[in-house]
Biopython code that builds the backbone (N, CA, C, O; Angstrom):
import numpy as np
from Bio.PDB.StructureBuilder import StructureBuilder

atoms = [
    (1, "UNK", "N", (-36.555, 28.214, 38.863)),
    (1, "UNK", "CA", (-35.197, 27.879, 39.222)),
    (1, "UNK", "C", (-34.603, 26.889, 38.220)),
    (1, "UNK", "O", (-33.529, 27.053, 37.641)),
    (2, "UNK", "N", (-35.278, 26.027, 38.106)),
    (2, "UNK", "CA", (-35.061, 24.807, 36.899)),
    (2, "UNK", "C", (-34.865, 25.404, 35.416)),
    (2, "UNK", "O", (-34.145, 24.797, 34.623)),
    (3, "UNK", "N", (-35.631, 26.818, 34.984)),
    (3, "UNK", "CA", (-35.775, 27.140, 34.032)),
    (3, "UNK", "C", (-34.004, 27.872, 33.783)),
    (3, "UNK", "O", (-33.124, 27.762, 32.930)),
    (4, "UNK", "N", (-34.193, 28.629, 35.096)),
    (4, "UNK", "CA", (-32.814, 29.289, 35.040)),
    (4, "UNK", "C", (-31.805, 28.405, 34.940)),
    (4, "UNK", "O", (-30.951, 28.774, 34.134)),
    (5, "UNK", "N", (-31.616, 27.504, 35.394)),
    (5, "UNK", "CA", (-30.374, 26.896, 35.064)),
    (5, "UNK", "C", (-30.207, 25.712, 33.588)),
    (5, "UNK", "O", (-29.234, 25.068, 33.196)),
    (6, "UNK", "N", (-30.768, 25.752, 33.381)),
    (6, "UNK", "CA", (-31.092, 24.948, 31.707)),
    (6, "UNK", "C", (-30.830, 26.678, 31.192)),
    (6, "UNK", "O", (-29.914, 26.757, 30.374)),
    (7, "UNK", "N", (-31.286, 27.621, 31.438)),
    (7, "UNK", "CA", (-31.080, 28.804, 30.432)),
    (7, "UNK", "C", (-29.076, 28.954, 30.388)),
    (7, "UNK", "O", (-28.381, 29.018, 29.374)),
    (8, "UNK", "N", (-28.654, 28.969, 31.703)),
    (8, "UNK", "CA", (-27.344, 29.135, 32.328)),
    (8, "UNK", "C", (-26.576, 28.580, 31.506)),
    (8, "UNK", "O", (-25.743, 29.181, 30.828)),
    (9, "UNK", "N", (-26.861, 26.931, 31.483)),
    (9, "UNK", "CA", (-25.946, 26.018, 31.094)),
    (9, "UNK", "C", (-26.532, 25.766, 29.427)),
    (9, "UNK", "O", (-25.879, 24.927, 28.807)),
    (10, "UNK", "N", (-27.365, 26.233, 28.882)),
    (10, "UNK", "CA", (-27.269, 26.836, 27.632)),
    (10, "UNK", "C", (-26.080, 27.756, 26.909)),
    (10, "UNK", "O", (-25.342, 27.549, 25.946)),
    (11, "UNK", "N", (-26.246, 28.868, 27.832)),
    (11, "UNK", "CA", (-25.094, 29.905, 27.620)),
    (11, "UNK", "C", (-23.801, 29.298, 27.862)),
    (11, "UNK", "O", (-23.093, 29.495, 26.875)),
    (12, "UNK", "N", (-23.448, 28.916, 28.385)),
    (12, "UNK", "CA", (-22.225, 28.490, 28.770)),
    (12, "UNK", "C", (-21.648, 27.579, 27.973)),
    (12, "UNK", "O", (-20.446, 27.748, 27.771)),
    (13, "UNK", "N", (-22.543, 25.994, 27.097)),
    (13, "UNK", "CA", (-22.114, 25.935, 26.144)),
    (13, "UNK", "C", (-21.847, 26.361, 24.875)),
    (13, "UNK", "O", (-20.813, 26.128, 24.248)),
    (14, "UNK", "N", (-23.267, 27.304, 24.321)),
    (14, "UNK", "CA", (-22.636, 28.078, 23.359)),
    (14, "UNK", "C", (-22.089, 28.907, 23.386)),
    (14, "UNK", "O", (-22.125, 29.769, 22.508)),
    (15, "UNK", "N", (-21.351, 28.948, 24.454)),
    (15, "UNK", "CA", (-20.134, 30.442, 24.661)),
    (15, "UNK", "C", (-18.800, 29.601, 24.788)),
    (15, "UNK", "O", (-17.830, 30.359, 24.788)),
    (16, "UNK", "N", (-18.448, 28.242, 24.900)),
    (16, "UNK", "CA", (-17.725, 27.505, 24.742)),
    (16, "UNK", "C", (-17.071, 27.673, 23.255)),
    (16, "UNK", "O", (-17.701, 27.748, 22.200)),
    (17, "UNK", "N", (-15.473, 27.718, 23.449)),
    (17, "UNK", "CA", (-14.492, 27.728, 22.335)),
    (17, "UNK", "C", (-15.065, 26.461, 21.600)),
    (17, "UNK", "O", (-15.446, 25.411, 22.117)),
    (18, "UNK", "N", (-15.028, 26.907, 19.899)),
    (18, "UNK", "CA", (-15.022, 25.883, 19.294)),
    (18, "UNK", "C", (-13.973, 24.568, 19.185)),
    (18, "UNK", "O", (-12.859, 24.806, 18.717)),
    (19, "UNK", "N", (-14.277, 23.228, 19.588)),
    (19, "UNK", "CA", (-12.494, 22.528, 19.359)),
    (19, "UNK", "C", (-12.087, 21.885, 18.419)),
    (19, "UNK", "O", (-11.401, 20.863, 18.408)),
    (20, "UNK", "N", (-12.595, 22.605, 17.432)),
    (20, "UNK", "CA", (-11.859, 22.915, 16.263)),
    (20, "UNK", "C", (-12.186, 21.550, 15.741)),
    (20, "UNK", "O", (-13.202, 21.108, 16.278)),
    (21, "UNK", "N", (-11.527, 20.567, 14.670)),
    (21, "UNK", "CA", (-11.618, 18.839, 13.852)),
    (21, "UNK", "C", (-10.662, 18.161, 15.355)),
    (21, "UNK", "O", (-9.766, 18.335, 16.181)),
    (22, "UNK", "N", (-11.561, 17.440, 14.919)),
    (22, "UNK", "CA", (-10.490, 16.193, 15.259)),
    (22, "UNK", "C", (-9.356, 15.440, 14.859)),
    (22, "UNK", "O", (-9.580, 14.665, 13.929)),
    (23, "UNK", "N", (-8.325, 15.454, 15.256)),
    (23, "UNK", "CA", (-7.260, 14.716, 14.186)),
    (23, "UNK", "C", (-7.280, 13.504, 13.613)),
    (23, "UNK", "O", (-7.330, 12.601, 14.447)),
    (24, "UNK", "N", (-7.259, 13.148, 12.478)),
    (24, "UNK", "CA", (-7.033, 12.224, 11.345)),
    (24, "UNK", "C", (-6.741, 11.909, 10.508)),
    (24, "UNK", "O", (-7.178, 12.176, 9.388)),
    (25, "UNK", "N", (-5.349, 10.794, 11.027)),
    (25, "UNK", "CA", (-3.928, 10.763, 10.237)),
    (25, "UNK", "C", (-4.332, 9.498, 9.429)),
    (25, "UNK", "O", (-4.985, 8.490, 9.702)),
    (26, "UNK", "N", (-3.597, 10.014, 8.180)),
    (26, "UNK", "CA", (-3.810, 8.681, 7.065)),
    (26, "UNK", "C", (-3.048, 7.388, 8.135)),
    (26, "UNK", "O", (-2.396, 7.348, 9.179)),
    (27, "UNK", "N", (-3.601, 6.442, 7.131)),
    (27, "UNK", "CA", (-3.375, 4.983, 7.740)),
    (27, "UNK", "C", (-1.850, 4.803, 7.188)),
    (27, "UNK", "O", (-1.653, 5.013, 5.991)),
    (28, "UNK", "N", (-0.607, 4.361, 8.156)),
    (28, "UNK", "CA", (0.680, 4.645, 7.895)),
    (28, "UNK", "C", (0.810, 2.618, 7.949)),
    (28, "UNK", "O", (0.070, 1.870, 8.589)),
    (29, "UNK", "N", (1.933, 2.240, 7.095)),
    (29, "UNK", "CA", (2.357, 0.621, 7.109)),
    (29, "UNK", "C", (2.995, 0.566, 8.681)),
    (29, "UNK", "O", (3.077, 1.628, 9.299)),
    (30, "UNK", "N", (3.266, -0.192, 9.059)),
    (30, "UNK", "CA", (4.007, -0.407, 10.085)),
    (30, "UNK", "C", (5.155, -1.393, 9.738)),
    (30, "UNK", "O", (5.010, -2.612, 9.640)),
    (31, "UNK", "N", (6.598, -0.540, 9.522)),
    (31, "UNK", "CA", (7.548, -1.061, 9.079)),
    (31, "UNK", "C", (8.278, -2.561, 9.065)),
    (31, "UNK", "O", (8.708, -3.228, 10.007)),
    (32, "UNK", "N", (8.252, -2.826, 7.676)),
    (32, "UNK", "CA", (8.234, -4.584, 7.436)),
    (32, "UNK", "C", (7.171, -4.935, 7.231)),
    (32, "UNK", "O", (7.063, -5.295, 6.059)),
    (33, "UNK", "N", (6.064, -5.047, 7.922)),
    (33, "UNK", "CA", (4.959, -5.941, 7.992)),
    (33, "UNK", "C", (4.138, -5.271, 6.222)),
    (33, "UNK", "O", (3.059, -5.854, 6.115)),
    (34, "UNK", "N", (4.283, -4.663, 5.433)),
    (34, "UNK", "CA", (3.974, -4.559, 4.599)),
    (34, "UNK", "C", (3.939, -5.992, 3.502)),
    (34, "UNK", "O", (2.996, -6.738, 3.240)),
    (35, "UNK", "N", (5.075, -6.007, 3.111)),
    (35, "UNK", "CA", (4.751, -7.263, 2.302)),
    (35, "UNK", "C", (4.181, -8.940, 2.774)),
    (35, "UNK", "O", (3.962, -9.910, 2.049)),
    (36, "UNK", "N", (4.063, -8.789, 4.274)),
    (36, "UNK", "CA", (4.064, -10.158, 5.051)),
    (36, "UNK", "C", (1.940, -9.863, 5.053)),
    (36, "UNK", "O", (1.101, -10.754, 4.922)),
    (37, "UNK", "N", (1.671, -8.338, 5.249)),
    (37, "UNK", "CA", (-0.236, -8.342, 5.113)),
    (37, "UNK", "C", (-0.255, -8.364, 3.327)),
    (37, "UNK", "O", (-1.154, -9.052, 2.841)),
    (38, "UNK", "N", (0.439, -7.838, 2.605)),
    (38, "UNK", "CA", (0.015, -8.259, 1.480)),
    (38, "UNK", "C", (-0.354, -10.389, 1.089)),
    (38, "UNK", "O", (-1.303, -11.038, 0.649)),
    (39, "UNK", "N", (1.147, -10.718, 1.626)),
    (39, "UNK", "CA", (0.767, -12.400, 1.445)),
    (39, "UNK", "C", (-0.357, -12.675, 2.208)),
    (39, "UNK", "O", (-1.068, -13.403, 1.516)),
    (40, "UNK", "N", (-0.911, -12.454, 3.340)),
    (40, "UNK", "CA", (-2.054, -13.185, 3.846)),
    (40, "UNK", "C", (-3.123, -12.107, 3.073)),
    (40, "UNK", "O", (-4.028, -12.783, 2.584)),
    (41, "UNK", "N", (-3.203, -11.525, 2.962)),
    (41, "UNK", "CA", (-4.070, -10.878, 1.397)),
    (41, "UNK", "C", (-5.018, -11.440, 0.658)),
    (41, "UNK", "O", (-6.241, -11.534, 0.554)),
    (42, "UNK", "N", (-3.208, -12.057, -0.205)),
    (42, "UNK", "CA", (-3.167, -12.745, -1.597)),
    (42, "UNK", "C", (-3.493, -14.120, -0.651)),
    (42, "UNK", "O", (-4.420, -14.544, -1.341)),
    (43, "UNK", "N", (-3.416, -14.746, 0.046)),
    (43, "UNK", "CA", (-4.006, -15.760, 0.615)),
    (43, "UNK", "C", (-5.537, -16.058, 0.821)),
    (43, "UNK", "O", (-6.180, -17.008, 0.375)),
    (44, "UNK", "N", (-5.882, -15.211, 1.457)),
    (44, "UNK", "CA", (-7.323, -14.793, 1.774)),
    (44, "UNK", "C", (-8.096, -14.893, 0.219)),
    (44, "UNK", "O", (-8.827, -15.837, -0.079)),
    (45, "UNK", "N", (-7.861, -14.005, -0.492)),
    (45, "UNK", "CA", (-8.225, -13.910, -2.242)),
    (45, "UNK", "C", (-7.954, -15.291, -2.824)),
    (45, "UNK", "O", (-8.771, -15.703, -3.648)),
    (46, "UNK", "N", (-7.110, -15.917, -2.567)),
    (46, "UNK", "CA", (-7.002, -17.421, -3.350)),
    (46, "UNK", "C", (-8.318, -18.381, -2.529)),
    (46, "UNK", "O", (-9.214, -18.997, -3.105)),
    (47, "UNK", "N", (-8.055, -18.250, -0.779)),
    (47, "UNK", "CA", (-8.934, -19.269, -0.821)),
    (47, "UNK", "C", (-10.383, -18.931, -1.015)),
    (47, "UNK", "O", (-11.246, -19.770, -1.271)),
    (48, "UNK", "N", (-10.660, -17.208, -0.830)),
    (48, "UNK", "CA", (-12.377, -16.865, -1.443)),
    (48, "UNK", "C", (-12.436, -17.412, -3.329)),
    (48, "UNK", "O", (-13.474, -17.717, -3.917)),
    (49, "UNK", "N", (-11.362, -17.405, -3.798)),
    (49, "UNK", "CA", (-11.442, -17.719, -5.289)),
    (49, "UNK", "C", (-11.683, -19.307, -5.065)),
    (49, "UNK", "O", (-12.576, -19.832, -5.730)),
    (50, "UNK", "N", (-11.064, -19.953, -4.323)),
    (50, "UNK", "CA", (-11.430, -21.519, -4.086)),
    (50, "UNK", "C", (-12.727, -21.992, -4.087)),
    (50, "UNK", "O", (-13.412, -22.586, -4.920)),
    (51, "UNK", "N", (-12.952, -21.489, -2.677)),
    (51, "UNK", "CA", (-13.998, -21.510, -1.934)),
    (51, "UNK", "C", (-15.427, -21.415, -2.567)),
    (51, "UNK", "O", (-16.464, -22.026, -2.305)),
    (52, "UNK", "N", (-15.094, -20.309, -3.616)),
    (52, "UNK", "CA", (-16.705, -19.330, -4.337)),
    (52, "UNK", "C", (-16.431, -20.492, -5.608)),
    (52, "UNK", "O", (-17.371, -20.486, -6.403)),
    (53, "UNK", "N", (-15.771, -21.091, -5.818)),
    (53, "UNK", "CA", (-15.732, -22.116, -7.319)),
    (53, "UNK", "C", (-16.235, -23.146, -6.351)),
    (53, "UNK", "O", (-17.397, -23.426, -6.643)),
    (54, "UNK", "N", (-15.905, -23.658, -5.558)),
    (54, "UNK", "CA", (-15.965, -25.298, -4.868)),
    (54, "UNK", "C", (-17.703, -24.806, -4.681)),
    (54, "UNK", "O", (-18.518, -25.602, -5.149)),
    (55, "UNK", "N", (-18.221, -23.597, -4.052)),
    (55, "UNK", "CA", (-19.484, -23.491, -3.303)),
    (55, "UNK", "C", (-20.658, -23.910, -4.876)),
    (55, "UNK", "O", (-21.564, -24.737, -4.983)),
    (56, "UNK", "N", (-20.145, -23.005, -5.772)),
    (56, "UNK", "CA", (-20.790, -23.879, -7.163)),
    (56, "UNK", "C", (-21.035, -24.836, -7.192)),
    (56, "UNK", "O", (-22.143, -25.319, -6.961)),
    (57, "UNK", "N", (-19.595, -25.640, -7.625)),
    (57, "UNK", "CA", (-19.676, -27.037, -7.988)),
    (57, "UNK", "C", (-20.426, -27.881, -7.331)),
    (57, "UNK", "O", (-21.034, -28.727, -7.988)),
    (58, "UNK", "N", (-20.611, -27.840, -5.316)),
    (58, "UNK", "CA", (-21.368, -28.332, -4.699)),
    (58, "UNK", "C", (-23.088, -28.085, -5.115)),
    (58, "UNK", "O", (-23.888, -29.009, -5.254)),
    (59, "UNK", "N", (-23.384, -26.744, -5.256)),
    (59, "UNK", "CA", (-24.916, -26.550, -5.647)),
    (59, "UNK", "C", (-25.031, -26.436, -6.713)),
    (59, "UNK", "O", (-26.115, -25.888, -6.908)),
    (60, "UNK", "N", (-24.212, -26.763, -8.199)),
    (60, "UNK", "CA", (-24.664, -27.269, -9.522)),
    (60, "UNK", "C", (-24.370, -28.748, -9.202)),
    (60, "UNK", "O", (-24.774, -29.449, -10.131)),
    (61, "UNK", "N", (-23.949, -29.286, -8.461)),
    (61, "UNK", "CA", (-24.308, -30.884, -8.402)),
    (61, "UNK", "C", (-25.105, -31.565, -7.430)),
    (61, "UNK", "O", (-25.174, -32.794, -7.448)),
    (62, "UNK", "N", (-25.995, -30.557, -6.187)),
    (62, "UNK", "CA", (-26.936, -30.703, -5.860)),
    (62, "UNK", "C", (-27.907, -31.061, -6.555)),
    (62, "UNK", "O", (-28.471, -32.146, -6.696)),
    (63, "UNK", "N", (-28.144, -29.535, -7.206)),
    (63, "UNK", "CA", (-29.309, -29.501, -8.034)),
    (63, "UNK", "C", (-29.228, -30.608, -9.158)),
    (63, "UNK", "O", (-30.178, -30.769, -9.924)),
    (64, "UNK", "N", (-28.146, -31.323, -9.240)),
    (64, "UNK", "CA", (-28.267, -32.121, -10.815)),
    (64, "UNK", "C", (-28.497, -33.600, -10.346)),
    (64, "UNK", "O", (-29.053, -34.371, -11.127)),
    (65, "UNK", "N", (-28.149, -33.977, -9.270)),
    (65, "UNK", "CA", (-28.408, -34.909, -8.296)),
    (65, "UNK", "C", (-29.932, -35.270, -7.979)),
    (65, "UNK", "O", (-30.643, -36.263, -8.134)),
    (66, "UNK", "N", (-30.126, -33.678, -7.337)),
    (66, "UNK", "CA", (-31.298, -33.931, -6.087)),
    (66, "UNK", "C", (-33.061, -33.904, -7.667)),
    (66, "UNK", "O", (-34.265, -33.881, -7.412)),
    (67, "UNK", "N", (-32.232, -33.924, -9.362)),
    (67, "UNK", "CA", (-33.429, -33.545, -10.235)),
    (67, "UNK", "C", (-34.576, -34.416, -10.537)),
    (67, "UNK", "O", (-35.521, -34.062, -11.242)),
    (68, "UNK", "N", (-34.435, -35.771, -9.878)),
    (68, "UNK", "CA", (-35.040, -37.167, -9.923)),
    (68, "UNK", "C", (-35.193, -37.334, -8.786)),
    (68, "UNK", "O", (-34.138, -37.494, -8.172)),
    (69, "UNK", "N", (-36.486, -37.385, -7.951)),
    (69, "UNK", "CA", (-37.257, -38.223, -7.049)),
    (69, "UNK", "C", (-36.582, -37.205, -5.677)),
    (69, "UNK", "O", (-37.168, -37.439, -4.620)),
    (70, "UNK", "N", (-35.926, -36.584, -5.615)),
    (70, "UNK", "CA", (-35.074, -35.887, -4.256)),
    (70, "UNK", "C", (-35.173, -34.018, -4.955)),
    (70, "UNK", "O", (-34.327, -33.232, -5.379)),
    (71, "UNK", "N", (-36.267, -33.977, -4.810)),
    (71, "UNK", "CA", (-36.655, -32.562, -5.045)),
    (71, "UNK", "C", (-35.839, -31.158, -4.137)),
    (71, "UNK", "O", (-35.474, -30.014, -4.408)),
    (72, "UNK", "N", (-35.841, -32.010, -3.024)),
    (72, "UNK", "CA", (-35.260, -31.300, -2.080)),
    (72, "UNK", "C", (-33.964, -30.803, -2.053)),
    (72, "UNK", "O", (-33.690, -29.604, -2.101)),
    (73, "UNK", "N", (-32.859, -32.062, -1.949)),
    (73, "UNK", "CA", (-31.850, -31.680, -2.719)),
    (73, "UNK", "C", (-31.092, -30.174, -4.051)),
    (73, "UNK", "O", (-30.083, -29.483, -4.188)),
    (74, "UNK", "N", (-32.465, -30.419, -4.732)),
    (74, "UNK", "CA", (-32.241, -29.541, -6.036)),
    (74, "UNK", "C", (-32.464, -28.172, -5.302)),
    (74, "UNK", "O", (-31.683, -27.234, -5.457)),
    (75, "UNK", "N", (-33.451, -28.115, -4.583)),
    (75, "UNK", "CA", (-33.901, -27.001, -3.583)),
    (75, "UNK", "C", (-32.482, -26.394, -3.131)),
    (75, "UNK", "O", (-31.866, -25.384, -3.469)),
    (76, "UNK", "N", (-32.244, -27.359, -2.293)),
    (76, "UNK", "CA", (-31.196, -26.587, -1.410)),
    (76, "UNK", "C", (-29.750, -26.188, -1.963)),
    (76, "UNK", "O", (-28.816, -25.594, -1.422)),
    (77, "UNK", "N", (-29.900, -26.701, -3.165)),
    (77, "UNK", "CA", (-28.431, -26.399, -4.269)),
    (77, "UNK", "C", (-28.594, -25.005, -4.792)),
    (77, "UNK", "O", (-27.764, -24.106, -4.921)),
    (78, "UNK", "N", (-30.347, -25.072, -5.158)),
    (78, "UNK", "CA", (-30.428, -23.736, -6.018)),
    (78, "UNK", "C", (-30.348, -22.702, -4.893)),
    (78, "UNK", "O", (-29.699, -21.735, -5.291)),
    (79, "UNK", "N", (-30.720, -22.570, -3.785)),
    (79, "UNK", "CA", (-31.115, -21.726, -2.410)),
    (79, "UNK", "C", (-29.582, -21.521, -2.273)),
    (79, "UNK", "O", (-29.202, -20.373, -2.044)),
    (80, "UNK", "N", (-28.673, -22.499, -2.389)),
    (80, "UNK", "CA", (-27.524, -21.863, -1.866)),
    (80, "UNK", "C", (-26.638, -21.030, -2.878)),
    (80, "UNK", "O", (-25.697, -20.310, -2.546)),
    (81, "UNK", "N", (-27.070, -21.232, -4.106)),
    (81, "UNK", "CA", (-26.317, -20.204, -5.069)),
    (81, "UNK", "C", (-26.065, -18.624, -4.586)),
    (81, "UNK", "O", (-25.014, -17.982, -4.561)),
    (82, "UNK", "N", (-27.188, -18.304, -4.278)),
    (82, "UNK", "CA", (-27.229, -17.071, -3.949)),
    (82, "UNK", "C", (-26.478, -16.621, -2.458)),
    (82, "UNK", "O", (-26.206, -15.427, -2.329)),
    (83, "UNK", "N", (-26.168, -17.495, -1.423)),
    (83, "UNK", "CA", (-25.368, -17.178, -0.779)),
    (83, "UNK", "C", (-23.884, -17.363, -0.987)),
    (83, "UNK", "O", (-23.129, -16.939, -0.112)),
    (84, "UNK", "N", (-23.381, -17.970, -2.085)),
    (84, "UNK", "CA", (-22.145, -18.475, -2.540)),
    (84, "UNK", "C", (-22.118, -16.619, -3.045)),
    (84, "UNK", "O", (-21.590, -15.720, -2.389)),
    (85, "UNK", "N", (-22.725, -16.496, -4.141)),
    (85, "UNK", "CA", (-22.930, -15.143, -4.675)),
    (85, "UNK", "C", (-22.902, -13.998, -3.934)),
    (85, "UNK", "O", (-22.415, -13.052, -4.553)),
    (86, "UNK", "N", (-23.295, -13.733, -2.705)),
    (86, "UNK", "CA", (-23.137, -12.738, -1.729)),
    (86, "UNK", "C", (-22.449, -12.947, -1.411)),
    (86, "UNK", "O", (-21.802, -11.980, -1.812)),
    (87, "UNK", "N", (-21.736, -13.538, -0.855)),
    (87, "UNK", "CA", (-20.507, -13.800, 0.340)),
    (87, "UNK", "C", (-19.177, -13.436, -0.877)),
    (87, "UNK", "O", (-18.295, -12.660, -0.507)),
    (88, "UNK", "N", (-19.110, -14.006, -2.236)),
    (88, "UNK", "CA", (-18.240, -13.603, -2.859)),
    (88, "UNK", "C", (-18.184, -11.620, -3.310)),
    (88, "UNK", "O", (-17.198, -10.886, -3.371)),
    (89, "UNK", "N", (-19.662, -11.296, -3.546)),
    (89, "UNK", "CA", (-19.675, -9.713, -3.726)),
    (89, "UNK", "C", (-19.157, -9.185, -2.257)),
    (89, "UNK", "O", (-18.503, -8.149, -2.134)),
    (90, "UNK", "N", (-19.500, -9.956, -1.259)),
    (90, "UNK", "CA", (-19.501, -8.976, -0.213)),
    (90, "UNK", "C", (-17.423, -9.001, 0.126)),
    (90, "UNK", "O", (-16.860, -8.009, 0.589)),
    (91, "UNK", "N", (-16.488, -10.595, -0.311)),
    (91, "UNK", "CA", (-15.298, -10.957, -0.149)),
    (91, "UNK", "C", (-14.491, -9.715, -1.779)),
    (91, "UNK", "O", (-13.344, -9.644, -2.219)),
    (92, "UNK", "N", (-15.538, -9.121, -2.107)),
    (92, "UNK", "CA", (-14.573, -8.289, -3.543)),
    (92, "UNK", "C", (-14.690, -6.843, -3.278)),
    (92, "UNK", "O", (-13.809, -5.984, -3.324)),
    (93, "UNK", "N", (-15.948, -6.734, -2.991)),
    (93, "UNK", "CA", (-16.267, -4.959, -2.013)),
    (93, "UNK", "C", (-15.743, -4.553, -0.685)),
    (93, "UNK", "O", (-15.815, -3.468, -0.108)),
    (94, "UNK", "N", (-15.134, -5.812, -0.294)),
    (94, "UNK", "CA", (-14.318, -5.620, 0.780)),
    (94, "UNK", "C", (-13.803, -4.586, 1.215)),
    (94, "UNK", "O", (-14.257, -3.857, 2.097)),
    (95, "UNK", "N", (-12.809, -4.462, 0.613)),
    (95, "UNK", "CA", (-11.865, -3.512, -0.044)),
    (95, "UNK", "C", (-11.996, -1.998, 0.493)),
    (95, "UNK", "O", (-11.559, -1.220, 1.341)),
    (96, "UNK", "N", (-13.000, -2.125, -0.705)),
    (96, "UNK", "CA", (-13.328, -0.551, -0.513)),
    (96, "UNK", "C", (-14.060, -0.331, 0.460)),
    (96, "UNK", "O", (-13.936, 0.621, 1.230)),
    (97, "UNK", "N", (-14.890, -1.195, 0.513)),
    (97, "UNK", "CA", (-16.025, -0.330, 1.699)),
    (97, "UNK", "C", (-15.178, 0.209, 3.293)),
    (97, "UNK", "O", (-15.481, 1.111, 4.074)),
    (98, "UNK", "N", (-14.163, -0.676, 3.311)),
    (98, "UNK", "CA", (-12.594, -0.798, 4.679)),
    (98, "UNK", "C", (-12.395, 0.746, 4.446)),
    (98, "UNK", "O", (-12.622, 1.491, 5.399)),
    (99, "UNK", "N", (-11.925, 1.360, 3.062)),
    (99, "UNK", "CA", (-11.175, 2.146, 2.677)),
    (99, "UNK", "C", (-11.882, 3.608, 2.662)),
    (99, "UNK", "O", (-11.454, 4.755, 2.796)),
    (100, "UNK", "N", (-13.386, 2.937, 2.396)),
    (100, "UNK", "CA", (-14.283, 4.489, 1.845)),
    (100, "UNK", "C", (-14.559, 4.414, 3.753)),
    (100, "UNK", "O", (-14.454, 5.600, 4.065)),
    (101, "UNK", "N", (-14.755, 3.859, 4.661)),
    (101, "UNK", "CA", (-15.300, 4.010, 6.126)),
    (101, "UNK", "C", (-14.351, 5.160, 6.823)),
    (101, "UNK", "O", (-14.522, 6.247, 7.375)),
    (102, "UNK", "N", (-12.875, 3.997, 6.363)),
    (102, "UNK", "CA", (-12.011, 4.624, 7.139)),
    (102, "UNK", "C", (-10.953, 5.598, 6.418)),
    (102, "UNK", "O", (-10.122, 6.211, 7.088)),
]
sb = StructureBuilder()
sb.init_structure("model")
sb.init_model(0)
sb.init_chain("A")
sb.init_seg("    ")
for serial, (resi, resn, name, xyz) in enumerate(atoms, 1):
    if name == "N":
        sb.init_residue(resn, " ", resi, " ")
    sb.init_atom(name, np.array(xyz, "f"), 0.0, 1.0, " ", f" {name:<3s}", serial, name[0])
structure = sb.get_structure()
């Protein structure tokens, strides 16, 4: 009985109309607000350009600091380069990766 109806409701879906794509409409501006998301944008991009220079300057003057008797210091300057460095690849690939998803 169990067999029969798993066979049933087999048939019945693959005898089901195909429904065809799904619709998916390019991404449209929403009138005006175009040049007002470009400025917070160009905002966003100035302060990651800030931000990824200042995150340097802090861990090249860790490390130049912490190079006498405070080992640690130098540690945690050099350790953070590399997240200054990701966070900026990941603030420039942005972009696209938004664009190639959607």
């Amino acid at each position: 009985m169990l067999i029969a109806h798993i066979v049933d409701a087999a048939q019945a879906y693959l005898a089901a109309p195909d429904p065809g794509e799904a619709p998916n409409p390019a991404p449209a501006e929403i009138p005006g607000l175009g040049p007002v998301a470009d400025m917070f944008l160009g905002w966003g991009k100035w302060a990651l350009l800030v931000g990824g220079v200042l995150g340097m300057f802090i861990c090249g003057g860790m490390m130049i600091l912490g190079r006498r008797n405070r080992s640690a210091t130098a540690v945690d300057g050099a350790t953070g380069i590399p997240w200054v460095l990701g966070g900026l690849t990941i603030a420039a690939i942005g972009a696209t990766v938004v664009s190639t998803v959607l």
